[in-house]
Every structure is written in C-alpha cells, then in structure tokens.
C-alpha positions, 0 to 999 in steps of 0.5 A, spaced: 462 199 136 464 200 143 458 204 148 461 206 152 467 209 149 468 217 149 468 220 143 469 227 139 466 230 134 469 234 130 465 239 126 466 244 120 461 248 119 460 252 111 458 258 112 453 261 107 457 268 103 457 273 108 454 270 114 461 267 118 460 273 123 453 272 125 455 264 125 460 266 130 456 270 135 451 265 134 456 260 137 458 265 141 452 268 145 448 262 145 450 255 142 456 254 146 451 255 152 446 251 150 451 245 148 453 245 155 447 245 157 445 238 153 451 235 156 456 236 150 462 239 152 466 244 147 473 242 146 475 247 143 473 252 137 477 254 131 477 259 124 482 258 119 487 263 117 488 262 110 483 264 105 478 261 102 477 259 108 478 264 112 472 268 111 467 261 111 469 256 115 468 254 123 471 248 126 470 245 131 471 239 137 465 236 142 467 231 147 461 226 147 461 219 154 459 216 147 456 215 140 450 213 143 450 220 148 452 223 143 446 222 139 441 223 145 445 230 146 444 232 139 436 230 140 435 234 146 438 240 143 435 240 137 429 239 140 430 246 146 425 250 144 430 256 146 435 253 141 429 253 136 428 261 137 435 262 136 436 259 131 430 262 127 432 269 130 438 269 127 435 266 120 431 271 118 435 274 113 438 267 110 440 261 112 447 261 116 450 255 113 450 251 107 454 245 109 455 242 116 461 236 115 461 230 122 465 226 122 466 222 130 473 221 132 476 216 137 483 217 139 489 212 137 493 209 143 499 213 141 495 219 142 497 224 148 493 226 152 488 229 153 487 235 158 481 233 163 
C-alpha cells in the first residue's frame, strides 16, 4: 500500500427505525464540525431518494492525505471528549445507528478530477 496516497472513504450509515432524522441533525450540528477539526474533510453528504432506503439511509464521502491519516484522524475524533458528549446526548433514547458500512477508495486513473 501506498502511505502517502490520498484516499476517500465512503461511509453508509444504517440507521436505527425511526432515528434518521436525529442521525442528520447529529451530522448536521456537530459531526461535520468535529470532523473538520480532526483533519477529515467532507466531501459530500447524500440520502437516498427511493424507499427503503429513503427513511434509513446516510452516505457519505470523506477525503483522508491517506490510510495511515485516516486512522490517526478516526482515533483522535473518537477520542474528543466533545465528540463523547455528543454522542451520549444524542443517544439517551436509543442508539442512532445499527450498522456503519467503510469501504476506502482510491480514484482510477480515468477518473475525472476532482474539485479542489
């Protein structure tokens, strides 16, 4: 594997029945922030259109300088005391997902770019 290669990482999270809407205020209020903070970058946050994914479903892209960082990055988020709060807080009444899905991507040599 290459170190310094800059990766993405797409994420699909699953979440719980009924809770998509605390899962995006969550992202929305605090996670996005706490991200930039830890040196992730967002690229981009989408839902789906169609159901059954419609009312569960949160993807997304984050831009890592690479692999190694990327775990470094994940480390220190999950590791703010901050984030720990926000997390618990928005957890009282249940967990807010019940599946992450991480796959990390590298883009193919015919890919166009992308925006800086």
């Amino acid at each position: 594997m290459q170190s310094s290669q800059v990766v993405f990482e797409l994420r699909i999270y699953h979440a719980a029945p009924g809770k998509l809407a605390e899962l995006l205020a969550r992202f929305r209020d605090h996670t996005v922030k706490l991200f930039d903070r830890h040196g992730m970058k967002s690229v981009a946050y989408w839902t789906p259109i169609d159901q059954p994914q419609k009312s569960n479903t949160l993807i997304y892209i984050l831009q890592h300088p690479s692999r190694e960082e990327a775990a470094a990055n994940w480390k220190s988020f999950q590791d703010d005391p901050e984030w720990k709060s926000v997390k618990e807080k928005s957890e009282l009444n249940g967990k807010l997902t019940e599946n992450i899905d991480s796959t990390f991507l590298t883009l193919t040599d015919f890919s166009p770019p992308l925006p800086k």
